[in-house]
DRENGU-276632 format. One record per residue: residue number from 1; residue in three letters; x, y, z of N, C-alpha, C in turn. Coordinates in steps of 0.001 Angstrom, whole numbers, plus 500000, padded with zeros to 6 digits. Example, Ala and Ser with C-alpha at 12.3 -4.5 7.8 and 13.67 -1.06 7.14 Angstrom:
% DRENGU-276632
  pos  code    n.xx    n.yy    n.zz   ca.xx   ca.yy   ca.zz    c.xx    c.yy    c.zz
    1   ALA  513190  494310  507800  512300  495500  507800  513200  496700  507800
    2   SER  512850  497750  507080  513670  498940  507140  512900  500030  507870
% end
This chain:
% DRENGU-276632
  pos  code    n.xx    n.yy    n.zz   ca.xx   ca.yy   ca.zz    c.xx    c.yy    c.zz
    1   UNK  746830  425468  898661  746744  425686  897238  747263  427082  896904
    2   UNK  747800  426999  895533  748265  428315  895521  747219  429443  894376
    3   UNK  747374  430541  894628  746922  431618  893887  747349  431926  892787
    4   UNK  746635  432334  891289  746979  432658  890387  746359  434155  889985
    5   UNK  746892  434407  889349  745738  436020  889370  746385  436488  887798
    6   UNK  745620  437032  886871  746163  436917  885446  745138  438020  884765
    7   UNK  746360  438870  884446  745554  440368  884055  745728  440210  882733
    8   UNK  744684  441769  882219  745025  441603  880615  744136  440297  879838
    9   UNK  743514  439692  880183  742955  438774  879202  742078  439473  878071
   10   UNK  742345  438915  876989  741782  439912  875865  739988  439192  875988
   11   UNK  739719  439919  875513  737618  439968  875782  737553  438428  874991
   12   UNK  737627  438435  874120  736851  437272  873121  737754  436001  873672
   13   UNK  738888  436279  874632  739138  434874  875203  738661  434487  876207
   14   UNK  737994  435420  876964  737292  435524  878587  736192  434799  877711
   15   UNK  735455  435496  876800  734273  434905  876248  734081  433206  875833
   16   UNK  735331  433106  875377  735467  432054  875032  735405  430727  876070
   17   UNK  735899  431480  877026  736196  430386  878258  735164  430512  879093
   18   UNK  733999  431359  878738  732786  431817  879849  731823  430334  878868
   19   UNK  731912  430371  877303  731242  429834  876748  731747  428238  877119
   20   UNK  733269  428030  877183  733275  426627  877498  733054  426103  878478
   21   UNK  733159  426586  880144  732760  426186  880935  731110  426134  881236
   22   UNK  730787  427046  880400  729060  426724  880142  728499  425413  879871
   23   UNK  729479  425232  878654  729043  423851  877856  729583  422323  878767
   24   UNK  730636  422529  879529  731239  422012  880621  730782  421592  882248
   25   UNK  729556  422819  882234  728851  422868  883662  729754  422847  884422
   26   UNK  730505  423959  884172  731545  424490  885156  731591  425761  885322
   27   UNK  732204  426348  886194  732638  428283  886496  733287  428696  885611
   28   UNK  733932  429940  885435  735251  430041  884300  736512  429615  885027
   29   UNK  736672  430268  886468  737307  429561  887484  737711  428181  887074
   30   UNK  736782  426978  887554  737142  425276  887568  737421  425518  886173
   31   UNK  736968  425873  885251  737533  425367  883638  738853  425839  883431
   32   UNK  739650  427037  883654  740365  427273  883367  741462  426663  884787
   33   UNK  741172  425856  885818  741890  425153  886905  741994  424195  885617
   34   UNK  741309  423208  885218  740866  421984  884384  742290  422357  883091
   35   UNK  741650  423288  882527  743050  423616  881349  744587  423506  881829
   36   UNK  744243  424148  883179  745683  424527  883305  746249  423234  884143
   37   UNK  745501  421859  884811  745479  420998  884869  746150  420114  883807
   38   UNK  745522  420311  882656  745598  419517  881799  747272  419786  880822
   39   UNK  747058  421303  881081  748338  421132  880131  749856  420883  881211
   40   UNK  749601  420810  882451  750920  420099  882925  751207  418800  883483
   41   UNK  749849  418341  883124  749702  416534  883179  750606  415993  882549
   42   UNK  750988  414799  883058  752325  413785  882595  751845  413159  881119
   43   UNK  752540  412868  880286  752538  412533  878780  751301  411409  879209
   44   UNK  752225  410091  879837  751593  409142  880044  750139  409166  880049
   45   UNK  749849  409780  881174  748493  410024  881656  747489  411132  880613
   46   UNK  748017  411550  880004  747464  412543  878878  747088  411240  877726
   47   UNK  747704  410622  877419  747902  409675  876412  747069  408649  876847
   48   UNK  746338  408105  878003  745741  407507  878166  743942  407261  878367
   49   UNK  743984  409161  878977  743248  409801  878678  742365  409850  877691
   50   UNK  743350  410092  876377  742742  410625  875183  742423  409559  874351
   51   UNK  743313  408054  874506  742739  407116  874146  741517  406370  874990
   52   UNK  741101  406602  875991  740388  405857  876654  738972  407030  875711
   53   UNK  739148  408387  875898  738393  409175  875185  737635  408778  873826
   54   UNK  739059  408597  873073  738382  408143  871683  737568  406847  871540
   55   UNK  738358  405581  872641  737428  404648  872388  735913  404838  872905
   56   UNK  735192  405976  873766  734053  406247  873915  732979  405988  873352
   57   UNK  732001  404897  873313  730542  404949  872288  731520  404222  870742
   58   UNK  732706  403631  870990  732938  402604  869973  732592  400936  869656
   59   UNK  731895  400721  869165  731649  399092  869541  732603  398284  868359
   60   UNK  733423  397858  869269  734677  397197  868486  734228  396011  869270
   61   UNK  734479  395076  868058  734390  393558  867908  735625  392668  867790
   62   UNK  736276  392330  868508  737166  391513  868599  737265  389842  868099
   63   UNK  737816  389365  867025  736894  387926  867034  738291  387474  865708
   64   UNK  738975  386661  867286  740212  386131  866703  739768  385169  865400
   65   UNK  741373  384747  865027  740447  383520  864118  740877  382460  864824
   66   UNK  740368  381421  864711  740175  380250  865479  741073  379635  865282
   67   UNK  741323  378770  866250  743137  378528  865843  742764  376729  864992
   68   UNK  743547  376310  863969  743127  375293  863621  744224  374245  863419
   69   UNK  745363  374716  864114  746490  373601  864740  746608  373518  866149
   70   UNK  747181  372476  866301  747476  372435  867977  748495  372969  868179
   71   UNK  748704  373851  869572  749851  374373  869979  751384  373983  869857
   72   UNK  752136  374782  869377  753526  373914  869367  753901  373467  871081
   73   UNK  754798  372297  871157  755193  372371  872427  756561  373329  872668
   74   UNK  756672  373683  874112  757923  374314  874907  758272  373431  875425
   75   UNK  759904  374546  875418  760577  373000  876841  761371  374191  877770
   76   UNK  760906  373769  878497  761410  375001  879544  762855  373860  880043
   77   UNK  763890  375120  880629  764950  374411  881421  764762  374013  882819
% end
C-alpha cells in the first residue's frame, strides 16, 4: 500500500473530518482512506451505490395491472 502524507490542512477541515469519522465510527485516518476511496471509484459503481443508498428504508409497492387479454402469439423462424 502506498503512503500519503498531506501538510497544511486548514484547522476547521481537520475538525471537520475528526467530527465525521466520529459520526462514522471511524479514525480520521479510515475516513479520509473512505473519501479518497470514494472519489476515484468507477462512475458505474458510484451510481449504484447511491441508488441502492436511496432506496434504503423505502417500501415501494410494485403491483402491475393485471393483464386482461391473452398474450399475442410469436412466430419464431
Amino acid at each position: 500500500m502506498a503512503t500519503l502524507t498531506i501538510r497544511n490542512v486548514n484547522q476547521a477541515t481537520h475538525d471537520g473530518l475528526r467530527m465525521r469519522a466520529a459520526a462514522n465510527g471511524r479514525s480520521v485516518e479510515a475516513e479520509v482512506r473512505s473519501i479518497l476511496d470514494d472519489a476515484v471509484d468507477t462512475p458505474e459503481h458510484n451510481f449504484l451505490i447511491a441508488l441502492h443508498n436511496a432506496m434504503q428504508g423505502e417500501d415501494l409497492d410494485f403491483n402491475p395491472p393485471i393483464r386482461t387479454s391473452t398474450p399475442r402469439d410469436i412466430e419464431l423462424p
